[in-house]
PyMOL CGO cylinders between C-alpha atoms (Angstrom):
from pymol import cmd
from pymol.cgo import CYLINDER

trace = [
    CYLINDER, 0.00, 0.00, 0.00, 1.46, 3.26, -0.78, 0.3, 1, 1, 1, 1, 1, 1,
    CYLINDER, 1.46, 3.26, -0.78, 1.64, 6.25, 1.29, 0.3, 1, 1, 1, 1, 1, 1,
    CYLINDER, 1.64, 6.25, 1.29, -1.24, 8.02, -0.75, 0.3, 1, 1, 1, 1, 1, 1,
    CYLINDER, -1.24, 8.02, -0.75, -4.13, 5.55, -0.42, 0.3, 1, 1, 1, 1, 1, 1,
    CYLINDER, -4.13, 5.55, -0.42, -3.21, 4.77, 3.23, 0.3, 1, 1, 1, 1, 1, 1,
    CYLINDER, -3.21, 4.77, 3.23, -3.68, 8.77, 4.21, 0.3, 1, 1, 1, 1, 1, 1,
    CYLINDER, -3.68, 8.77, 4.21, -6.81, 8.14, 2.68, 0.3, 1, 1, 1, 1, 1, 1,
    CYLINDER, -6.81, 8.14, 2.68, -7.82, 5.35, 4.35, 0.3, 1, 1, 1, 1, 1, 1,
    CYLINDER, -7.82, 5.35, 4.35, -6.55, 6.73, 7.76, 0.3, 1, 1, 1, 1, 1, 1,
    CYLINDER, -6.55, 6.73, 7.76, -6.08, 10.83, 7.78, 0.3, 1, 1, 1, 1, 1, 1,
    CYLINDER, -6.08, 10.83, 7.78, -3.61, 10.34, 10.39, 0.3, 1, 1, 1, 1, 1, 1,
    CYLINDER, -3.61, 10.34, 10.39, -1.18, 8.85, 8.22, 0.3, 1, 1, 1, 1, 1, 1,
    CYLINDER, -1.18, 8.85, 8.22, 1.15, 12.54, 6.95, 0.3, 1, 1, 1, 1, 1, 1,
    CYLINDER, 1.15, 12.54, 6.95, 3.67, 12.60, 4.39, 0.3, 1, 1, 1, 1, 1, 1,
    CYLINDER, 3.67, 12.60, 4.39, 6.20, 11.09, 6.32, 0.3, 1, 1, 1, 1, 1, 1,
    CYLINDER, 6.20, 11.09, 6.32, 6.73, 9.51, 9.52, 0.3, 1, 1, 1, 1, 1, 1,
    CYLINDER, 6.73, 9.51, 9.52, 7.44, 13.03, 11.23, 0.3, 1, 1, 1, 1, 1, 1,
    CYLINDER, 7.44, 13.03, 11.23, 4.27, 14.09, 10.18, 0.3, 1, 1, 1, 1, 1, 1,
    CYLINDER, 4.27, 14.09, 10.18, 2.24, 11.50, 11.11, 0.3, 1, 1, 1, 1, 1, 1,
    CYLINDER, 2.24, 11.50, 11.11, 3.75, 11.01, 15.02, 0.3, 1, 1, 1, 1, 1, 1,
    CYLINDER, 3.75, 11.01, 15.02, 3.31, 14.80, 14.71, 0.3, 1, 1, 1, 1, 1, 1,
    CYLINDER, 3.31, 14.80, 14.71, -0.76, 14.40, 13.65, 0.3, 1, 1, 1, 1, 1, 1,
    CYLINDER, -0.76, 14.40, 13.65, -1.02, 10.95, 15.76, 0.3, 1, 1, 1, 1, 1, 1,
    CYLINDER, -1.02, 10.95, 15.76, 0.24, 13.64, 19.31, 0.3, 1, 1, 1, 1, 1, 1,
    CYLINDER, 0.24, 13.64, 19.31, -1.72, 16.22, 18.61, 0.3, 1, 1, 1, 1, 1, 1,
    CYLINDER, -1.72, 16.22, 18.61, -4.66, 13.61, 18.47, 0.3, 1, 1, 1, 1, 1, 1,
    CYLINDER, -4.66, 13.61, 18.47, -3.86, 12.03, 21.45, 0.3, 1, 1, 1, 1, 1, 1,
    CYLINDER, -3.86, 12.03, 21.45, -3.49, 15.47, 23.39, 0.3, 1, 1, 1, 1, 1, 1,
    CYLINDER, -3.49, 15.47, 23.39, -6.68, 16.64, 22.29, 0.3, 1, 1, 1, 1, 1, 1,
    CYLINDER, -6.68, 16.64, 22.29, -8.24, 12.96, 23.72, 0.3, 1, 1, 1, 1, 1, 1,
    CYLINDER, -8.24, 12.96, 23.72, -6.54, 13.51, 27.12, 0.3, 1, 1, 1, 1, 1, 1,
    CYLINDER, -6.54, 13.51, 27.12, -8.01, 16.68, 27.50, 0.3, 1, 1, 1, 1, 1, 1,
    CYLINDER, -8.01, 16.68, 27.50, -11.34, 15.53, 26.62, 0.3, 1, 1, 1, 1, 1, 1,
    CYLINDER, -11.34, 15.53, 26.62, -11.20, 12.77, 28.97, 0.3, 1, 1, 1, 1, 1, 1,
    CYLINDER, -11.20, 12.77, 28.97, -9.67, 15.64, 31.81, 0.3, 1, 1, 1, 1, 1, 1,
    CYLINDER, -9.67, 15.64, 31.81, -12.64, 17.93, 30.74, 0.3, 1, 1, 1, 1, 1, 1,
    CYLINDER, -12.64, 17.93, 30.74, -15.05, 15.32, 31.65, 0.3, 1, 1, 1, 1, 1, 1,
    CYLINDER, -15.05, 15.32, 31.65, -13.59, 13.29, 34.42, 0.3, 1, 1, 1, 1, 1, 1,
    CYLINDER, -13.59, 13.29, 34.42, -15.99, 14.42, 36.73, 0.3, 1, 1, 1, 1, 1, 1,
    CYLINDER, -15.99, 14.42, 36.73, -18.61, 12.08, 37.13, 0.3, 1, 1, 1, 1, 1, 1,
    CYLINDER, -18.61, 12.08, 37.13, -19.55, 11.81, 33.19, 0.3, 1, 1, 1, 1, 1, 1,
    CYLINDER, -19.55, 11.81, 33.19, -17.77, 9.19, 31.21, 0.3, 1, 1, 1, 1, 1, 1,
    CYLINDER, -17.77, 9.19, 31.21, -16.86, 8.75, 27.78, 0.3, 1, 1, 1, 1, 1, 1,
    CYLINDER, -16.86, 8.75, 27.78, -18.42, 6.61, 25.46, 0.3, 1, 1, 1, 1, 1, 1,
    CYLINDER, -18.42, 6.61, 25.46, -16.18, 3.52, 25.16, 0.3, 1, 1, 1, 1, 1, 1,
    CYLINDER, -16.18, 3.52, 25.16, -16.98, 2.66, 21.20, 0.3, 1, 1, 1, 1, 1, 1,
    CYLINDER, -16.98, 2.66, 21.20, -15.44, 6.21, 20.40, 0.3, 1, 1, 1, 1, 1, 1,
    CYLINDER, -15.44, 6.21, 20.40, -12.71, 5.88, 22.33, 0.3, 1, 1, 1, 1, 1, 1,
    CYLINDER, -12.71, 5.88, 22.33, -11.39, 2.47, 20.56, 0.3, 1, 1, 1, 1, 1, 1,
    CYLINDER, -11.39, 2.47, 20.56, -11.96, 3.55, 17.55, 0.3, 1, 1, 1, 1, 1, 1,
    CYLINDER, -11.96, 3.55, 17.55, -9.70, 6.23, 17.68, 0.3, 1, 1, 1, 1, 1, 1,
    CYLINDER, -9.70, 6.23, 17.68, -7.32, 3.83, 19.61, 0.3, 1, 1, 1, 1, 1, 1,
    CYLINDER, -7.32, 3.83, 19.61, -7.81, 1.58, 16.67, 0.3, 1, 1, 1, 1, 1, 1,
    CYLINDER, -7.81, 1.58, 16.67, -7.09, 4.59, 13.74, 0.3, 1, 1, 1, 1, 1, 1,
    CYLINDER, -7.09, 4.59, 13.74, -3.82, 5.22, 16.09, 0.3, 1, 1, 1, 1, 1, 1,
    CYLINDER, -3.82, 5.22, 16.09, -2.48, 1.92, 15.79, 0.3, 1, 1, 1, 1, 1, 1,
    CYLINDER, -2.48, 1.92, 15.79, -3.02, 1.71, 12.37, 0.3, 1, 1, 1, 1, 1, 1,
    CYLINDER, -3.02, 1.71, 12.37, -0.91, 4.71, 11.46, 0.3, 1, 1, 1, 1, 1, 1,
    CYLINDER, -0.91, 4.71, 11.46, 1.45, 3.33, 14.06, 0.3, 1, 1, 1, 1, 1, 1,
    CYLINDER, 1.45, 3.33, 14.06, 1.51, 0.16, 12.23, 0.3, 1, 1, 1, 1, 1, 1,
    CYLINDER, 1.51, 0.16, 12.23, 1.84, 1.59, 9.04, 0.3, 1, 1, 1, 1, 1, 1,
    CYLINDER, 1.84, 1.59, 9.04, 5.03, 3.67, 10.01, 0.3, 1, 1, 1, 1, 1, 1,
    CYLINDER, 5.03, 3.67, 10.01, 6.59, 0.55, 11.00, 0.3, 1, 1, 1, 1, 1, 1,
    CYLINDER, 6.59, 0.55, 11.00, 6.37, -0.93, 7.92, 0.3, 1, 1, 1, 1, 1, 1,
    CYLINDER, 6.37, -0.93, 7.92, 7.13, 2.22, 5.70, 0.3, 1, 1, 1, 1, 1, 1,
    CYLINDER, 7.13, 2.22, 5.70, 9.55, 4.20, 7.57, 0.3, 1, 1, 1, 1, 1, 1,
    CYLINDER, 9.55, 4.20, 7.57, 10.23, 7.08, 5.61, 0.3, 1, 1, 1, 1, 1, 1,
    CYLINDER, 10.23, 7.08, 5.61, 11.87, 9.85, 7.88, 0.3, 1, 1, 1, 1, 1, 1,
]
cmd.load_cgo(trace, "trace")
């Protein structure tokens, strides 16, 4: 699969491996502070959450396999 189709399978996937750890921490940050913003006594839906734990690891996976720095 080449780097094209996979960003548009999975957005998170950039143009390089920079990019992508760059898009796949900004991501993450923005989940953390969701999950701070509503620790309170309100809870976030599970399904969402491992889906986006799913779309991580598959840009994850993906850089692993194509390394290109």
């Amino acid at each position: 699969m080449n780097r094209t189709l996979a960003h548009r399978l999975n957005p998170m996937i950039g143009n390089d491996t920079t990019e992508t750890l760059h898009n796949l921490t900004t991501l993450l940050h923005g989940h953390c502070m969701l999950i701070a913003d509503r620790s309170r006594g309100t809870t976030l839906d599970g399904e969402s959450t491992l889906y986006l734990l799913q779309a991580v690891s598959g840009a994850l996976s993906f850089e692993v396999d194509h390394p290109t720095v």
